[in-house]
N, C-alpha and C positions, 0 to 999 in steps of 0.2 A: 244712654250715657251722657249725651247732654242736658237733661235735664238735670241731673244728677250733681252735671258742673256745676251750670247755670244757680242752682239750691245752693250750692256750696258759694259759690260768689256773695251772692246776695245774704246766706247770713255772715259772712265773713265780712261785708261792707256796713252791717246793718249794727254788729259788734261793734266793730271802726268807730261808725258815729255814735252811738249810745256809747262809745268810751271817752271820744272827745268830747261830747255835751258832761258827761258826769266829769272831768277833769277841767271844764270852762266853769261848771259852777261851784267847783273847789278853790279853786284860781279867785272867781270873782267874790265869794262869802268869808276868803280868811285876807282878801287886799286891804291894808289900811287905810283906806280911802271911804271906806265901809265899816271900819271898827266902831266907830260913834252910832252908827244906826242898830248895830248888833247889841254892843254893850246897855243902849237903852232901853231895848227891848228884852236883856237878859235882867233889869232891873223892877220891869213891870211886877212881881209875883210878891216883891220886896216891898214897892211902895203902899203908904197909908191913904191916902188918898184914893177915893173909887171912881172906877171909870163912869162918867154919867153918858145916859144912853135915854135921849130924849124920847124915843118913841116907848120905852119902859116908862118911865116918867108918869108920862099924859096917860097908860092904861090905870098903872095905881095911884094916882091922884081921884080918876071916876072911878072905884074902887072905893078908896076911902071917905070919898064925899058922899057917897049912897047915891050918886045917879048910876043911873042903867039906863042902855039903850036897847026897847022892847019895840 
């Protein structure tokens, strides 16, 4: 019987925090304090400009210049 409890404790605590972690980071993702960080990242999909991603770059630059490394 007591382990029994003891299992029930522990998921009952374990609920507990995996309920206040998922309500801290509800709390902390809709604070205004954070709205500028979110809103610019909900604009990414939107803008024209592409993301430049220098180590993509340098492959297809040797790529189109016809060197290879053998």
């Amino acid at each position: 019987m007591s382990t029994e409890l003891s299992m029930g404790i522990v998921r009952g605590v374990l609920t507990l925090v995996l309920m206040l972690a998922f309500i801290g980071m509800v709390i902390y993702v809709y604070s205004k304090r954070n709205k500028s960080i979110y809103d610019q990242a909900a604009r990414l999909p939107l803008e024209d400009s592409p993301v430049v991603n220098p180590a993509a770059d340098s492959v297809t630059n040797k790529e189109s210049n016809g060197s290879s490394q053998s």
